[in-house]
matplotlib code that plots the C-alpha trace (Angstrom):
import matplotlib.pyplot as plt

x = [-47.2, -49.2, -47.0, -46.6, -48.3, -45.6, -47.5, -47.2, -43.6, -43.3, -45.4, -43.6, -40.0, -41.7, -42.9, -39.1, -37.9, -40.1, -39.6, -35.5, -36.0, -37.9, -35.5, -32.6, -34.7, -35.6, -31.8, -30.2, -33.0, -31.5, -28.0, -28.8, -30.3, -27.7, -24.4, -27.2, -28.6, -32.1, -33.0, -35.9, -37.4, -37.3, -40.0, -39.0, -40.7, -40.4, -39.6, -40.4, -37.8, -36.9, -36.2, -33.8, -32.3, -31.6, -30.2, -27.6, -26.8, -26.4, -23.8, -21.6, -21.5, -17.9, -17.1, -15.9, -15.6, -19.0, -22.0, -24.2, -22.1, -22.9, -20.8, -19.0, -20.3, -22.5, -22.6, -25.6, -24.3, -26.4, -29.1, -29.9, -32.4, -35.8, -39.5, -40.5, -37.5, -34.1, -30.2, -28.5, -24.7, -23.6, -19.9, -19.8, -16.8, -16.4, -13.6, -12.1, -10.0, -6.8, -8.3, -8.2, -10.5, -12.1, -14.1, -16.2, -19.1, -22.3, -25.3, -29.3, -32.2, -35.3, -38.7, -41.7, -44.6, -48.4, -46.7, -43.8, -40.0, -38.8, -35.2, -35.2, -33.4, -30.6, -27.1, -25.3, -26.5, -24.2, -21.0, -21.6, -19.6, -22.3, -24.5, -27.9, -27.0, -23.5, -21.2, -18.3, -15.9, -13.0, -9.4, -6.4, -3.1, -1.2, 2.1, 5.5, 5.3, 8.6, 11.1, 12.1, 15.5, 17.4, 20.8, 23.6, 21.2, 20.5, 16.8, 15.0, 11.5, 11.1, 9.3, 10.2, 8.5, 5.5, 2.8, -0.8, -2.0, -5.6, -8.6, -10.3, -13.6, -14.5, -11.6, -12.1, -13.5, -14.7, -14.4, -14.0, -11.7, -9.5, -10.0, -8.9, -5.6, -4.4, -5.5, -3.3, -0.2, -0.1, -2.0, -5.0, -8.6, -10.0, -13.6, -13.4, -11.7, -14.4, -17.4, -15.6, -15.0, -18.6, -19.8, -17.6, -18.1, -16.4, -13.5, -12.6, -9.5, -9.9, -7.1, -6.2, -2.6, 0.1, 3.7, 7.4, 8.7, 11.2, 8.1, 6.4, 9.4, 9.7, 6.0, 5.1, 5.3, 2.5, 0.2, 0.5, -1.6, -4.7, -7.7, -8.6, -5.6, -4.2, -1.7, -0.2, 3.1, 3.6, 5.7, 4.6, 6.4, 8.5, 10.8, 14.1, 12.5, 8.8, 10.0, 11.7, 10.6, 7.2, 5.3, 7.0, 7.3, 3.9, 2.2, 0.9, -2.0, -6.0, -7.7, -9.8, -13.3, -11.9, -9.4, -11.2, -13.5, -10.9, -9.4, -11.8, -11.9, -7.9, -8.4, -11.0, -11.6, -9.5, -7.1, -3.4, -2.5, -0.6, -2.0, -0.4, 2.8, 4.8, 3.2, -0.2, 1.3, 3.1, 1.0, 0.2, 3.8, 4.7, 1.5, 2.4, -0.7, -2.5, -2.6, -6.5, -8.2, -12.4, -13.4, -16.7, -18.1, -20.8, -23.4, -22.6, -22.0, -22.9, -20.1, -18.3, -18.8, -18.9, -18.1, -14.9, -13.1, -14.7, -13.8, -12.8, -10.6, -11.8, -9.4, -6.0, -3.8, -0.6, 1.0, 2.9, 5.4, 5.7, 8.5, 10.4, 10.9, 13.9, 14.5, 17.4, 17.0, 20.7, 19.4, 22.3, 21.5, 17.4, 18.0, 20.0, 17.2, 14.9, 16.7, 17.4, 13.7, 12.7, 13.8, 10.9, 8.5, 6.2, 5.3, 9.1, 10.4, 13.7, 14.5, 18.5, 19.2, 22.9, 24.2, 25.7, 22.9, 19.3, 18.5, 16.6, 19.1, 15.9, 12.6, 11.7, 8.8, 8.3, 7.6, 4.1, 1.3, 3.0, 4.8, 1.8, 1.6, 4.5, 4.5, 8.5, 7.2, 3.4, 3.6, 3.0, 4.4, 5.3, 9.2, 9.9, 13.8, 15.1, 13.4, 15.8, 18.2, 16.3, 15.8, 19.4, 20.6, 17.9, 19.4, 23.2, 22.1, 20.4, 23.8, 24.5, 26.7, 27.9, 29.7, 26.8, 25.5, 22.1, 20.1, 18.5, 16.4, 13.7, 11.1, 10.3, 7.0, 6.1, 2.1, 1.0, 2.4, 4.8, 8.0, 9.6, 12.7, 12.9, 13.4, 13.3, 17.2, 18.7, 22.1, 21.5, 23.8, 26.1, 27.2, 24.8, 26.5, 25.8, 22.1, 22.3, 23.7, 21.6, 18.1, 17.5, 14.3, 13.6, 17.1, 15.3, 12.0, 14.2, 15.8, 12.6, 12.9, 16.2, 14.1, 10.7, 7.8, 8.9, 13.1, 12.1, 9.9, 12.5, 15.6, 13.3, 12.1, 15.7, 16.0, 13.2, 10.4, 7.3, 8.9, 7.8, 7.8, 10.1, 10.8, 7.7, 5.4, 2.8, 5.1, 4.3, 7.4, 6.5, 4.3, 6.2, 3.9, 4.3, 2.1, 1.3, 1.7, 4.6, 3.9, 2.5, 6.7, 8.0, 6.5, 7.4, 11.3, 11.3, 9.0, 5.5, 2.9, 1.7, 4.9, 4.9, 7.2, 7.6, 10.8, 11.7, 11.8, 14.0, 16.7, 16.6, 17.1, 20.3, 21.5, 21.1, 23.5, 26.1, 26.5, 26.3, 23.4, 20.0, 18.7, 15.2, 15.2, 14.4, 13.2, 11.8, 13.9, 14.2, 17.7, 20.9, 19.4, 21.5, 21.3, 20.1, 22.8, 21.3, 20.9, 23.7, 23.3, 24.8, 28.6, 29.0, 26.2, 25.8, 29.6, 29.0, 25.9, 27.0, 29.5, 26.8, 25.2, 28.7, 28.7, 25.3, 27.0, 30.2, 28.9, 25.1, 21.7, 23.0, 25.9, 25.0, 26.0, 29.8, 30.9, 29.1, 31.2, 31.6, 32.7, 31.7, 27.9, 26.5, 23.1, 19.6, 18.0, 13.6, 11.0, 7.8, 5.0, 1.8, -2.3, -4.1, -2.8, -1.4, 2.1, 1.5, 3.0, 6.1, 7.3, 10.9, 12.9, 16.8, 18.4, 21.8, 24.7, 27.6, 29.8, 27.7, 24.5, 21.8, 19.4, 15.7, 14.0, 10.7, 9.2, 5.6, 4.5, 8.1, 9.4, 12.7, 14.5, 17.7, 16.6, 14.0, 15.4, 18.9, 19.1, 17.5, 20.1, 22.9, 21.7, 20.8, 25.2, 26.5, 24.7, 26.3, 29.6, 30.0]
y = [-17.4, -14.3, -11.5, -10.5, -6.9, -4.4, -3.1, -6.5, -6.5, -3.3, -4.4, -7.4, -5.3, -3.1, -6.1, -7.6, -4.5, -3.8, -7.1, -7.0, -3.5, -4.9, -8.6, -5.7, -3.9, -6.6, -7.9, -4.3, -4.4, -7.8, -6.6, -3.4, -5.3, -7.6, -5.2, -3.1, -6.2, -5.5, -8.1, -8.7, -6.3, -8.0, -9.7, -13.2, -16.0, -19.4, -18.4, -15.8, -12.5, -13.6, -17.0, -15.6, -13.1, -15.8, -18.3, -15.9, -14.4, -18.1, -18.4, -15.4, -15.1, -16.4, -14.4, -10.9, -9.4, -7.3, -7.5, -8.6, -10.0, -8.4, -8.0, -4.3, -4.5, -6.6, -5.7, -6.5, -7.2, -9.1, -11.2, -14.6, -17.1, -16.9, -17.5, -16.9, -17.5, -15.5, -15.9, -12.4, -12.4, -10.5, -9.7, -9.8, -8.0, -8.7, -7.0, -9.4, -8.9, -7.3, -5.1, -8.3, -7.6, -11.3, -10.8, -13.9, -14.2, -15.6, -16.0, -15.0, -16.1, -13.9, -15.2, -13.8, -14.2, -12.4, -10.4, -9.4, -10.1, -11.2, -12.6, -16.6, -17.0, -20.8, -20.9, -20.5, -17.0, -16.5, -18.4, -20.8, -23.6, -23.0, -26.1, -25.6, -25.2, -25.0, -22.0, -20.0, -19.8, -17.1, -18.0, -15.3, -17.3, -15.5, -13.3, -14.2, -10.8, -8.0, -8.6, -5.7, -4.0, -2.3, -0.9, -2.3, -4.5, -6.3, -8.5, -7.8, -9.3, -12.1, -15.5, -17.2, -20.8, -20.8, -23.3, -22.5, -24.3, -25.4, -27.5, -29.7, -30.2, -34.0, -35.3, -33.9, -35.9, -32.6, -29.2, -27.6, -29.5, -29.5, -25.9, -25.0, -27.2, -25.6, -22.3, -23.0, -24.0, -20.8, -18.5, -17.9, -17.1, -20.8, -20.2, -18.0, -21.0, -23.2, -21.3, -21.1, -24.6, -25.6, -23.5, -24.8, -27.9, -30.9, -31.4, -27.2, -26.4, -23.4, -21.7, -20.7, -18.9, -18.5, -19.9, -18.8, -22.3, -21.9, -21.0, -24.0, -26.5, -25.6, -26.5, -29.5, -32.0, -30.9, -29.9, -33.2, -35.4, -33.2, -34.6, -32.6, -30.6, -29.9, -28.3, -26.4, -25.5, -22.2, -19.0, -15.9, -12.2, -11.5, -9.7, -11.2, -11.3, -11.1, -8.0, -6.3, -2.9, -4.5, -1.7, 0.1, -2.9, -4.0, -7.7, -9.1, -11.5, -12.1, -9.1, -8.0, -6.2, -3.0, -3.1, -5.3, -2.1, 0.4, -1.8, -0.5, -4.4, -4.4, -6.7, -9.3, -11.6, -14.2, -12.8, -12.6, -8.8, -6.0, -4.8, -2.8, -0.2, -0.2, -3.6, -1.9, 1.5, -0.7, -3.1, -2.7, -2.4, -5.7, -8.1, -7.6, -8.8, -12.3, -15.0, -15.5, -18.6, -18.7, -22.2, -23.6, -26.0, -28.0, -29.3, -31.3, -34.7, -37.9, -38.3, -34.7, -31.8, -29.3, -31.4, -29.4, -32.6, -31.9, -28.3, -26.4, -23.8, -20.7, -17.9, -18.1, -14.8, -16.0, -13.9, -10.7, -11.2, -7.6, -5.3, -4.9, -1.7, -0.6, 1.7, 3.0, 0.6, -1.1, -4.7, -4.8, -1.3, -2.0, -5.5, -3.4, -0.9, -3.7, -5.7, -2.5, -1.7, -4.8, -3.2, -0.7, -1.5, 1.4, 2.2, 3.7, 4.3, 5.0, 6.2, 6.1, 8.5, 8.5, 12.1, 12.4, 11.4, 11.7, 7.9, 6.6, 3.4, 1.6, 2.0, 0.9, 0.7, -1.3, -1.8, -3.4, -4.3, -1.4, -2.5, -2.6, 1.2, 3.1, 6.0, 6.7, 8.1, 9.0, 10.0, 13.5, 14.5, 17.7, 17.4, 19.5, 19.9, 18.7, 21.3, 23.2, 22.2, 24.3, 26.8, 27.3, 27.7, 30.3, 31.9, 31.8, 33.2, 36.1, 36.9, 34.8, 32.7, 29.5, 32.0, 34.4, 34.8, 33.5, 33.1, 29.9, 30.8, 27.7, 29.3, 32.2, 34.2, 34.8, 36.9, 35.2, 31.4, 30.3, 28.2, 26.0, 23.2, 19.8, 19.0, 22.1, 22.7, 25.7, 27.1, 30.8, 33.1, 31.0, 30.6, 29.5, 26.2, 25.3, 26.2, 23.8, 20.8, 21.0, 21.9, 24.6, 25.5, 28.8, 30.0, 29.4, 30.9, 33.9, 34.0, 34.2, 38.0, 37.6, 36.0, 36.0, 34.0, 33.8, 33.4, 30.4, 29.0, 29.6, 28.2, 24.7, 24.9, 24.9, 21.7, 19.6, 20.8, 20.8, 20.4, 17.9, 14.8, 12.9, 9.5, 7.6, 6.9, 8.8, 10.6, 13.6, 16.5, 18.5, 21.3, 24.6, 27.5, 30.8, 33.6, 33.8, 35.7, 35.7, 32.9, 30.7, 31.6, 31.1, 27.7, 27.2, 27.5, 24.6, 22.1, 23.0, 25.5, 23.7, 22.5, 18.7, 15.9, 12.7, 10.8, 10.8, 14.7, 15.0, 12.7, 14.2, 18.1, 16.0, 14.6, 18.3, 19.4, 16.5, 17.2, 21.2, 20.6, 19.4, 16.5, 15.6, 12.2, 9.6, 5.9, 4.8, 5.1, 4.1, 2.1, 4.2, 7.5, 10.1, 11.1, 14.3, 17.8, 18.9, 22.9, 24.2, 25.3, 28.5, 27.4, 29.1, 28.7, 25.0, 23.9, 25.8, 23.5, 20.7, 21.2, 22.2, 18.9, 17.0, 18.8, 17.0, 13.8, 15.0, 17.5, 17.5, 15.7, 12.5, 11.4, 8.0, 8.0, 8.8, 5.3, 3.9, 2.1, 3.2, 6.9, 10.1, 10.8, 13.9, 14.3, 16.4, 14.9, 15.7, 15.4, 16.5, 17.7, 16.0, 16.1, 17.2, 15.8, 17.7, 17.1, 16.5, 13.4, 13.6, 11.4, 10.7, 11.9, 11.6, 12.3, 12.9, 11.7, 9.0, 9.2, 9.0, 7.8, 10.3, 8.8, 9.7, 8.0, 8.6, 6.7, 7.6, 8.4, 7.6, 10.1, 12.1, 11.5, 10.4, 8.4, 6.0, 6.9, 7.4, 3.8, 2.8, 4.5, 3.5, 0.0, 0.3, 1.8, -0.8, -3.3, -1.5, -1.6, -5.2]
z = [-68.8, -67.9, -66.3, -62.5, -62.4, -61.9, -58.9, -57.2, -57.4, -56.0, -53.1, -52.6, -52.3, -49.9, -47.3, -47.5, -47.1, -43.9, -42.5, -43.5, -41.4, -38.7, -38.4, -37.9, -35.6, -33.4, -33.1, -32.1, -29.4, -28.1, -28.5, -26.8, -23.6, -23.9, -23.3, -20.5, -18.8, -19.3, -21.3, -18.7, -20.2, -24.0, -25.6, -26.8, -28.5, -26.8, -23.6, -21.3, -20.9, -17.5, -18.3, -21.2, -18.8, -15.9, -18.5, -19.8, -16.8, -15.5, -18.6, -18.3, -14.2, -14.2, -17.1, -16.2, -12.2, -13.1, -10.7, -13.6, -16.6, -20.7, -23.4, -23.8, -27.1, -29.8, -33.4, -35.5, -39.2, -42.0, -42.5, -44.0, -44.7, -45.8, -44.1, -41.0, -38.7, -40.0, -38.9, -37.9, -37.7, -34.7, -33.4, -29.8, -27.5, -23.9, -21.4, -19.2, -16.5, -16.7, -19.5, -22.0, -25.0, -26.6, -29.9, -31.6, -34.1, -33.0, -34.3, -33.2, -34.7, -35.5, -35.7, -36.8, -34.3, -34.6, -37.2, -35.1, -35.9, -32.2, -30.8, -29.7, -27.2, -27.4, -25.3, -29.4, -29.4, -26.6, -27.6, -30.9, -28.6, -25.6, -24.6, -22.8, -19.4, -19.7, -18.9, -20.1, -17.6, -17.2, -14.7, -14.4, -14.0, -11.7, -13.4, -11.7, -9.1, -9.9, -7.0, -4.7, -5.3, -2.6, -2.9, -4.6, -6.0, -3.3, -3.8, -1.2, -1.8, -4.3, -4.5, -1.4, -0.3, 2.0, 3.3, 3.3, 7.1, 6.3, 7.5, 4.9, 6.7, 5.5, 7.1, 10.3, 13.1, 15.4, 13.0, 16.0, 18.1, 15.2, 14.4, 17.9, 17.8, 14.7, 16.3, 19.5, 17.1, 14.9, 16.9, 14.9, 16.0, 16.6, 16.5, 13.5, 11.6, 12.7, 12.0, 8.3, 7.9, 9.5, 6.6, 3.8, 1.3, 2.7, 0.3, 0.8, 1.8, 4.3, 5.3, 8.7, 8.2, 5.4, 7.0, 5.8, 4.8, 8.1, 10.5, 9.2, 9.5, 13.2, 13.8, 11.4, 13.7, 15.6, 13.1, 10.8, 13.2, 13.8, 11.8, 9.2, 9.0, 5.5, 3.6, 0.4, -0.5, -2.9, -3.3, -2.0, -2.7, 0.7, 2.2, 4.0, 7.3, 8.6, 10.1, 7.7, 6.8, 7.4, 7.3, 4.7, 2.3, 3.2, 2.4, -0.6, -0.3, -1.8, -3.1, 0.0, -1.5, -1.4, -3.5, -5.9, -5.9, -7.0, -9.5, -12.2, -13.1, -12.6, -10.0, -9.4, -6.3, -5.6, -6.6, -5.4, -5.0, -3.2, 0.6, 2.2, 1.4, -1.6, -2.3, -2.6, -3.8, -6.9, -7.3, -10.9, -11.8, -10.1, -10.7, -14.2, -16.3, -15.6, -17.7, -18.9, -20.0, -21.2, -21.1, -22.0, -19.5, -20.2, -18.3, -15.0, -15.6, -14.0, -11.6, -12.0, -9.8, -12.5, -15.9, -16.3, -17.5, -21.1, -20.9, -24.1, -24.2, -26.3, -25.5, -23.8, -23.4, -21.5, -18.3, -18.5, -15.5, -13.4, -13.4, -10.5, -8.1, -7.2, -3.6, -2.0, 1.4, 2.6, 3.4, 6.1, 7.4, 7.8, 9.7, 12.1, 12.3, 12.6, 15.1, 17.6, 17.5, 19.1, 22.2, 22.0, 24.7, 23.2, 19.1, 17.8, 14.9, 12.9, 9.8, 8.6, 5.4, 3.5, 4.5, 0.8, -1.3, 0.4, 0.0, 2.8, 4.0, 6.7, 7.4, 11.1, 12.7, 16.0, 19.6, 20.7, 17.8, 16.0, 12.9, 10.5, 10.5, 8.8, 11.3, 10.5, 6.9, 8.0, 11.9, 12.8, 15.8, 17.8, 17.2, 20.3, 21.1, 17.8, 16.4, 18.0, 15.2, 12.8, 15.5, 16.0, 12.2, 11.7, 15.1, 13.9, 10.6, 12.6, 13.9, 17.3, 17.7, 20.1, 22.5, 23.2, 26.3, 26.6, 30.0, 30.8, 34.1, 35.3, 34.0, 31.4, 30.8, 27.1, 26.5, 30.1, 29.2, 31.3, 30.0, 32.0, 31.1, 31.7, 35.4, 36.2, 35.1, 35.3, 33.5, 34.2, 32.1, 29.8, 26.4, 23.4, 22.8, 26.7, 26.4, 23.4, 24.4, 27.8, 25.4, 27.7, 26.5, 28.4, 26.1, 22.9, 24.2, 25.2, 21.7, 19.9, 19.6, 17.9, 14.9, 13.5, 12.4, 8.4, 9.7, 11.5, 9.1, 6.4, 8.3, 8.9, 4.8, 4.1, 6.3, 4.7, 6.9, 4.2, 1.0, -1.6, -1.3, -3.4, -1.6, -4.4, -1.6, 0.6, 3.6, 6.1, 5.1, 8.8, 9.2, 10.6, 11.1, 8.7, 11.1, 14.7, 17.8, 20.3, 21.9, 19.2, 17.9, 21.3, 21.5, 18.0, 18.9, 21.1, 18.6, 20.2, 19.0, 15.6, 14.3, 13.5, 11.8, 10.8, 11.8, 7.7, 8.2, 11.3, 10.1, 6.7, 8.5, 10.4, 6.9, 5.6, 8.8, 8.1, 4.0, 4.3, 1.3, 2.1, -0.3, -0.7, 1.1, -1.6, -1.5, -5.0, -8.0, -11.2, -12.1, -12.4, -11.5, -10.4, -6.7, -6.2, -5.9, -3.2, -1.9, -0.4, 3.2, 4.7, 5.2, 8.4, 10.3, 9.2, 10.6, 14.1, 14.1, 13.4, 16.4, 18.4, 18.0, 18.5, 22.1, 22.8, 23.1, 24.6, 27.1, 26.9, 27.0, 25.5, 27.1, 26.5, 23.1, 23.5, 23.6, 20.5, 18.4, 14.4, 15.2, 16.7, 16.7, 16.4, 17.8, 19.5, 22.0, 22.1, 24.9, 23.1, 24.5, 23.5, 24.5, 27.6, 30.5, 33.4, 33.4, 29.8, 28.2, 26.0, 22.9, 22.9, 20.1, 19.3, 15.6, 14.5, 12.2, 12.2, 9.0, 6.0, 8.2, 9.4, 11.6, 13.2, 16.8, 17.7, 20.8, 21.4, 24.6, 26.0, 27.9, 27.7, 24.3, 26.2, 28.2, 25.4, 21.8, 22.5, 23.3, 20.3, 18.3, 20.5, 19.4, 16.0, 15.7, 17.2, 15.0, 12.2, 13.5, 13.9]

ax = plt.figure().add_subplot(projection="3d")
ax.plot(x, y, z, "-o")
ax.set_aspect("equal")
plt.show()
């Protein structure tokens, strides 16, 4: 046998090592416009690049919540075979949703075409169990949702029974007269519902309204018989009542687009998720992580909508059930809140704190179209008399006191603005304590020399007004200014100029009165944590004020309030001064203290505190005495 000349050899090594070099070459090119969806721009053999690209995207489109579906990473390892086509192994990595991680091997072969190693594109190269035309297929399996946990461990939201109300339009005879029935029974937009179920698949179930199992029960009769109408039972995370602490609590419900947005991939459509208030704020912690399932589906079937009957399941991570959250609400104390509010015939809102502790007890926000916006934690209003509160400890530290003769004439000129009090009362010369329980504002304007800008604006720090905010959820603290000319302070002493609160700060600077200490009002905790020790409050000062607000109820503004059952209350009445109008309008305030319970009232646009929140509050006591 003659010998290969050593030259040859050498040649030969060099070509398999070139085309070894270029069959590597040619698959990190694929995997690199695989996981950057730009394999468009890929040459392939046997098929064009956009033909590959629509295929696989076709595959993988109900694979991740991505816009355009790719792998987060492909790994290019050996290769094998000899000739003109070659196998290379690859690793492939997607992230599915809820940050779950699946890793396979797959395969890709290389052909060599013209004297070019190119990628061939079949469905294997994607998932080895992938038929032509078939798909992979990701599902999240809901997580059982973490309950809500008020005080003494009272559950407040957990999985309670609902019924989806739906229209299935192939069994309706009209879509639209049907649409409009349901519409009429549980007061949803009719034509909206139509226009959905006109554009729906026949066998869709399209949902007009959610119903508390109760809510449904009372209206079943009447929906049954409508053609077309259809319906699903399941749980859904609630509170006790529809109402309570609505807006603080919030809803849970499918993922609108938005939040699907900031999810980072958290969340994808469809989904059942947190949104609105401490639902939305928690979410995360009380979804817990969804079950996931990748199926393979193969091609539609004679007789099968999608062939999922000969699914196989690939990957299969099993739900993480959510954690719950525990806040300081009083179940019994909020459905009193809840209940008085319904007497509101304007937006109100009440906020009830534990004098001893700082834990907000109920969250109420009501009156017309109003309880969707959490405006006892997030208003910001002028406070105007209750400020006065405030106003009067940083006067009493200054050296007055309830006996000191103050004037309270109609009207008082401060730097050309002229102050005037409500109805045009006048007290003339009295004692402190009378210009107090009558909120004779043209006393406090008078006083404004007594103090200055910073004494204020310390007196109201010490009672809450813009400190941090500890409650666990987005609040207003108040805004008190800290400079400004005379009358910018005058105006400041009776809750004008630029101060502004939220109801959550005035009933926390009444807790602060009641206790001696001020404690940062708190809502979300974690389990067993200690209450917070508070600031201690200048003894002297604090107990004359806190007889001055006694007298408000007993020989003041709010006489209306002597009589409430459950103990003395302690109280300031506000008229707040809002906007443009000539006589301006005026939200109503009242906040005080029964016992252990600090409270906060706020009716916007309602007129004179007494007369619109003192009721409220009147009502919301006697709820909690019976």
């Amino acid at each position: 046998m003659a010998a290969v000349p050593t030259g040859f050899i050498v040649l030969k090594h060099r070509r398999e090592a070139a085309d070894r070099a270029a069959q590597q070459a040619a698959a990190e090119s694929f995997a690199q416009a695989w996981t950057t969806n730009k394999l468009a721009s890929l040459t392939f053999t046997g098929a064009s690049s956009a033909d590959v690209a629509k295929a696989m995207g076709t595959a993988t489109a109900k694979l991740t919540t991505a816009a355009h579906d790719a792998p987060s990473t492909v790994t290019v390892g050996k290769v094998s075979g000899d000739g003109s086509s070659r196998t290379v192994s690859l690793q492939v990595s997607w992230k599915l949703p809820g940050d779950r991680a699946w890793n396979y091997p797959s395969t890709l072969t290389v052909v060599k075409q013209g004297g070019t190693w190119l990628p061939k594109y079949a469905p294997t190269v994607i998932h080895p169990k992938l038929m032509d035309k078939g798909q992979l297929v990701a599902r999240t399996q809901e997580a059982k949702r973490g309950e809500i946990i008020g005080a003494n461990d009272q559950v407040l939201v957990t999985d309670r029974p609902v019924v989806s109300v739906g229209l299935e339009p192939g069994r309706a005879d009209d879509i639209g007269d049907s649409a409009q029935q349901i519409a009429a029974i549980v007061d949803v937009d009719g034509a909206a519902l139509a226009k959905r179920a006109e554009a729906a698949s026949p066998k869709a179930f399209v949902e007009a309204i959610s119903l508390r199992q109760a809510a449904y029960d009372k209206v079943k009769a009447e929906l049954q018989p409508i053609p077309g109408a259809v319906f699903q039972d399941h749980t859904r995370s609630l509170a006790p009542t529809s109402e309570f602490a609505r807006a603080l609590l919030g809803s849970v419900g499918e993922a609108t687009a938005e939040i699907v947005d900031k999810s980072k991939g958290r969340v994808r459509a469809g989904d059942i998720t947190g949104l609105s208030g401490l639902q939305l704020a928690y979410d995360e912690q009380l979804s817990g992580k969804p079950g996931l399932t990748v199926r393979v589906i193969p091609p539609a079937s004679e007789g099968t909508d999608d062939g999922e009957a000969k699914t196989e399941t690939l990957f299969n991570v099993d739900a993480v059930a959510g954690k719950p959250v525990h806040i300081t609400l009083d179940q019994t104390i909020q459905l009193a809140a809840d209940n008085a509010l319904k007497a509101a015939t304007k937006p109100a809102a009440l906020v009830a704190i534990r004098v001893s502790t700082g834990e907000v007890l109920a969250v109420a926000n009501g009156g017309p179209n109003a309880s969707g916006y959490n405006r006892a934690f997030l208003g910001q209003y002028p406070p105007g008399s209750t400020f006065k509160v405030p106003s009067t400890l940083a006067l009493l530290q200054s050296g007055l006191t309830p006996q000191t003769v103050v004037k309270c004439p109609a009207t008082l000129n401060v730097g050309g603005k002229v102050f005037s009090n409500a109805e045009d009362e006048v007290l003339g010369s009295v004692q402190f304590h009378q210009d107090f329980a009558h909120s004779c504002n043209t006393a406090f304007v008078g006083s404004s020399t007594r103090i200055d800008v910073a004494e204020l604006a310390k007196a109201a720090k010490s009672l809450g007004f813009g400190q941090p905010n500890k409650l666990g959820v987005n609040a207003f603290t108040g805004k008190v200014p800290t400079s400004g000319d005379a009358v910018s302070h005058a105006a400041a002493m009776i809750g004008q100029s630029t101060v502004l609160a939220s109801p959550v700060t005035v009933a926390g600077a009444s807790a602060a009165v009641a206790s001696g200490s001020w404690h940062a009002p708190r809502l979300v905790i974690e389990p067993g944590e200690a209450a917070d020790k508070g600031t201690a409050l200048p003894a002297g000062p604090v107990a004359e004020l806190r007889k001055l607000m006694r007298e408000v109820v007993t020989n003041g503004t709010a006489p209306g309030l002597r009589s409430t059952p459950g103990g003395p209350v302690s109280g300031k009445t506000g008229t707040a001064e809002f906007g443009q109008e000539v006589p301006p309008q005026t939200h109503a305030w009242f906040t005080g203290f029964q016992g252990d319970i600090a409270f906060a009232a706020v009716v916007e646009d309602g007129g004179f505190g007494a007369k619109a929140a003192g009721p409220l509050v009147k009502n919301f006591l006697t709820r909690l005495a019976q």
